[in-house]
C-alpha positions, 0 to 999 in steps of 0.5 A: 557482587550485588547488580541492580536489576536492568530497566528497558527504556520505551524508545522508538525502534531503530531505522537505517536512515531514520524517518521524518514525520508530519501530520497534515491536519483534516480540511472539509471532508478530507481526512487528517493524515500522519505521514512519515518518509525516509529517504535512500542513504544514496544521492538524489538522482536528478529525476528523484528517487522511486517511490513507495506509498504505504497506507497503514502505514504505522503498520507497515511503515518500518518494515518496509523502510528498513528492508528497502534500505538494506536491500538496496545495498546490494541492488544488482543482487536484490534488484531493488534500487534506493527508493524513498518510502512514505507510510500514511495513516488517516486519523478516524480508521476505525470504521474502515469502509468509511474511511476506504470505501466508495461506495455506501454499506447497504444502509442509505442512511449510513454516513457517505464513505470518505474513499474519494476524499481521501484519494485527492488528498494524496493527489493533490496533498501528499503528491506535492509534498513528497515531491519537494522531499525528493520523490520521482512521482513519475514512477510512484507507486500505491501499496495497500492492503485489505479495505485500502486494497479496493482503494487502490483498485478505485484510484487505478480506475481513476487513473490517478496519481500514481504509475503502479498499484500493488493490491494485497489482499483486496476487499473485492468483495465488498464492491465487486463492481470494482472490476468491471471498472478497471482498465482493459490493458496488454497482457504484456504491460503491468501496472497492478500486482496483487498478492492474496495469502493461499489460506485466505481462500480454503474450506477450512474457512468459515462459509462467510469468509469463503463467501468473500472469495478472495482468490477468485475475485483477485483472479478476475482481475487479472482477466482485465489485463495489466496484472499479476497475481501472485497466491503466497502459499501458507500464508494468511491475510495477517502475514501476506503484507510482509511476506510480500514486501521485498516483491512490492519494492522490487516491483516498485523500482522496476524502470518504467518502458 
């Protein structure tokens, strides 16, 4: 018997729950940005569920939704209760630090870096928008990585719009000034955690990456207060977004004291 040879067909990749997808085209300075959101297969709370903001989110997006809704199944378990999941892209990210940054790149005749324009998008954007969709944004939470991990520290120090910042992997060294500008907290009350991958710093490394000094920077943090840092042996900027998820949801979901 003679069988035809099987043909894979381009689909996108399965989600428990499926997604919802909207762009949001750019206005004046204010970046365009793709968002896609799915939602706990529970009941919607009365104050909404919690919420997971994820830039680079056509990296991140899916795995971060189908673990948060697995694992949410089994919460007294996993501690990580039905919670919404939003994944961002801005259009234009090739150059990230004019997409992310704050500050210019040591040219001054470079063009302004559009970190601040992108934060009062989500703001006063994004905010509104997933709140209808059923976000509790009192207990929001900002998952970002690398260059949006200064991002994240510039909107901390702002002190908006969201109740907890998780920072993986932060371009500290590309602003270290970013520190000094961070809110001094108690010990006892966190609001920032910060994964870096323990191979991200080690003298294996090239001189100009260890230059960047990327635990030591994300140790200087903590000294501030209000944060924690965890190093994830064996594991390098490629994989600690992933390797982290389950502690930035988990973190994500906590209540708020």
């Amino acid at each position: 018997m003679t069988m035809s040879a099987p043909v894979f067909t381009e689909i996108a990749p399965p989600l428990t729950g499926g997604c919802r997808i909207l762009h949001l085209p750019a206005e004046t300075d204010a970046p365009g940005l793709t968002l896609w959101i799915n939602k706990p297969e529970t009941e919607r709370p009365t104050q909404g569920w919690p919420t997971l903001i994820l830039l680079d989110g056509d990296a991140y997006f899916t795995a971060a939704a189908e673990m948060a809704q697995r694992l949410a199944r089994r919460s007294a378990k996993t501690r990580i209760e039905p919670m919404m999941i939003v994944g961002i892209a801005p259009d234009n990210t090739a150059d990230r630090h004019l997409a992310f940054g704050f500050s210019p790149a040591g040219d001054p005749a470079a063009a302004s870096p559009r970190g601040q324009q992108l934060l009062q998008r989500l703001a006063f954007d994004v905010r509104p928008l997933i709140e209808a969709e059923g976000a509790d944004t009192a207990i929001l939470s900002l998952f970002v990585l690398s260059m949006y991990g200064l991002l994240v520290l510039e909107a901390r120090a702002a002190a908006e719009p969201f109740a907890r910042y998780i920072a993986v992997s932060p371009s500290i060294w590309s602003n270290p000034e970013v520190v000094e500008i961070q809110p001094l907290k108690s010990i006892d009350s966190t609001d920032l955690l910060i994964f870096i991958g323990g191979e991200e710093e080690t003298d294996s490394l090239s001189r100009n990456h260890l230059a960047r000094r990327m635990i030591s920077n994300a140790r200087s943090l903590v000294e501030k207060g209000g944060a924690t840092l965890k190093v994830l042996n064996n594991e390098d900027h490629g994989s600690t977004p992933y390797v982290s998820l389950a502690a930035a949801l988990r973190f994500a979901t906590q209540k708020i004291a």
